[in-house]
N, C-alpha and C positions, 0 to 999 in steps of 0.2 A: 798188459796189466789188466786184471778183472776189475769193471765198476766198483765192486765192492770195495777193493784194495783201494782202491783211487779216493773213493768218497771219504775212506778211513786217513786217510792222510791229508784228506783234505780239512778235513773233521779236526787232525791233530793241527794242521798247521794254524787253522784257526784258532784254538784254543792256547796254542804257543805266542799267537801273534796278541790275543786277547789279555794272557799273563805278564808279558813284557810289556803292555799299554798300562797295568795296574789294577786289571782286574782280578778280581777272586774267581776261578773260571774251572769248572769240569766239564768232562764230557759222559755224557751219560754211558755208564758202561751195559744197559740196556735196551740202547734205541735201536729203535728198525725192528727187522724180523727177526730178534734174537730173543725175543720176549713178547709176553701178550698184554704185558702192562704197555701202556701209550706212553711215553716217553720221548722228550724232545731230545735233540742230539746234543745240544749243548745249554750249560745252567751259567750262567757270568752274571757277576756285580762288584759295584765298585762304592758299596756303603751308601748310595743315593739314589741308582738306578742299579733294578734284577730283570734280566732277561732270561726267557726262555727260549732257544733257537734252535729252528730246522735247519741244518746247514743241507744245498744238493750245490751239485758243481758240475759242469760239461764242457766236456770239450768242443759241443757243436751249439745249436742255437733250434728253439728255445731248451729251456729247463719245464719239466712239467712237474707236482704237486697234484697226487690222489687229493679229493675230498677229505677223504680222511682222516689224511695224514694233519692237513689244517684244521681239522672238528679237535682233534687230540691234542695238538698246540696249544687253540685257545682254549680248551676245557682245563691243561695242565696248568696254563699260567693265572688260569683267571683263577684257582684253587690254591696255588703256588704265592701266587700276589708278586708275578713278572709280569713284564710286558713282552707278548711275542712279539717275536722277528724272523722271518725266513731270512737266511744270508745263501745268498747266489754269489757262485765264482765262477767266470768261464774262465777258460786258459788263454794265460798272456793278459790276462785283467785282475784285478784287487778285489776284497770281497763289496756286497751290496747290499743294503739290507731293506727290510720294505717290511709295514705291518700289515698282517694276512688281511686287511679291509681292502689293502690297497694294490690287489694282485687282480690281474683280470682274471675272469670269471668263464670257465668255456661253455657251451651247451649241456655236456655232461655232467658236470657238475667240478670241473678237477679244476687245477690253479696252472695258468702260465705265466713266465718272464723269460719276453724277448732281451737278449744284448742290448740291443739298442733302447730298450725300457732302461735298464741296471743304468748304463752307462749316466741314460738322460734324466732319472728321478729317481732314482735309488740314493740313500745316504750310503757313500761310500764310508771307509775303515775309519779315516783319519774322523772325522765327522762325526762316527757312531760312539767313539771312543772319548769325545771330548776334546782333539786336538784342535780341528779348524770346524767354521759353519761354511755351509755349501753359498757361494752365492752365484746368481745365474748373471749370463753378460747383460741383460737388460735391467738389473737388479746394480751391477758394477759402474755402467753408463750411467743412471740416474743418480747414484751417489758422487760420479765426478762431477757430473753437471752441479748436484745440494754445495759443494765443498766447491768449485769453483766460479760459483755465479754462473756465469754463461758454458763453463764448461772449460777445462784445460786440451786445447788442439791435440800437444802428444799424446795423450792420453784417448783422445777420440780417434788415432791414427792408429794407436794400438787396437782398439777396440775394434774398429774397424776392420783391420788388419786378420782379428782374430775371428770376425765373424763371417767373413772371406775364405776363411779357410789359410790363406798364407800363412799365418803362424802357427804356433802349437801351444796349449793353453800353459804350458810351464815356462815359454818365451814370454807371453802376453804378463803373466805374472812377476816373471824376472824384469821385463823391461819397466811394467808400473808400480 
């Protein structure tokens, strides 16, 4: 399947996934190189927050972002009155989304996101959409410890557990 075809579906699935959350949600039907207007790939809001979004997607690691591409983002929303978001999807993972301040920076001048960035500081879907807040395990520990004085054991064995590696963060979450 050609990149193009691939980002296009990935483009839709986003926007599918954005309309079932409750957004009001297009996809720009001239972004990219189909036009010489600058245009973000996708326009979503939900009556409180408007985005403006680059969606790219890979199957391998990283994802890169022309200069660009991000000068025309934040020119579109800051005109727009959205807040940009680049949303990255690699395959076999959920989308990520990051504000273009917060993309490293290459010598060239262009934008990367490593997986293991998306994974570790990206606000994933559930999160960007308003269903959950991200919290981190040392952000999880210090709230058992607030809520149990010294701290509740099982809870520290989970945690533990999961910062080990031995569990998987949807066991850690099922068991606390």
């Amino acid at each position: 399947m050609s990149s193009n075809r691939k980002g296009d579906r990935r483009e839709r699935e986003l926007v599918n996934a954005l309309d079932e959350s409750g957004f009001a949600v297009m996809r720009a039907p001239a972004s990219g190189s189909a036009t010489e207007r600058e245009l973000p790939d996708v326009l979503a809001g939900d009556g409180e927050a408007f985005y403006a979004i680059e969606a790219k997607s890979s199957a391998g690691d990283p994802i890169y972002l022309d200069g660009h591409e991000i000068e025309a983002l934040l020119y579109f929303a800051q005109n727009f009155g959205a807040k940009p978001r680049v949303g990255v999807r690699f395959d076999r993972e959920d989308w990520y989304f990051f504000h273009p301040g917060d993309l490293y920076t290459t010598d060239g001048g262009n934008y990367r996101v490593k997986k293991e960035t998306a994974l570790a500081d990206g606000t994933d879907f559930a999160e960007f959409v308003g269903d959950t807040q991200k919290v981190t395990l040392a952000e999880a520990a210090a709230a058992a410890e607030d809520d149990e004085g010294d701290g509740d054991e099982a809870t520290r064995e989970v945690l533990s557990a999961l910062d080990r590696g031995d569990i998987s963060v949807d066991d850690a979450v099922e068991m606390l």
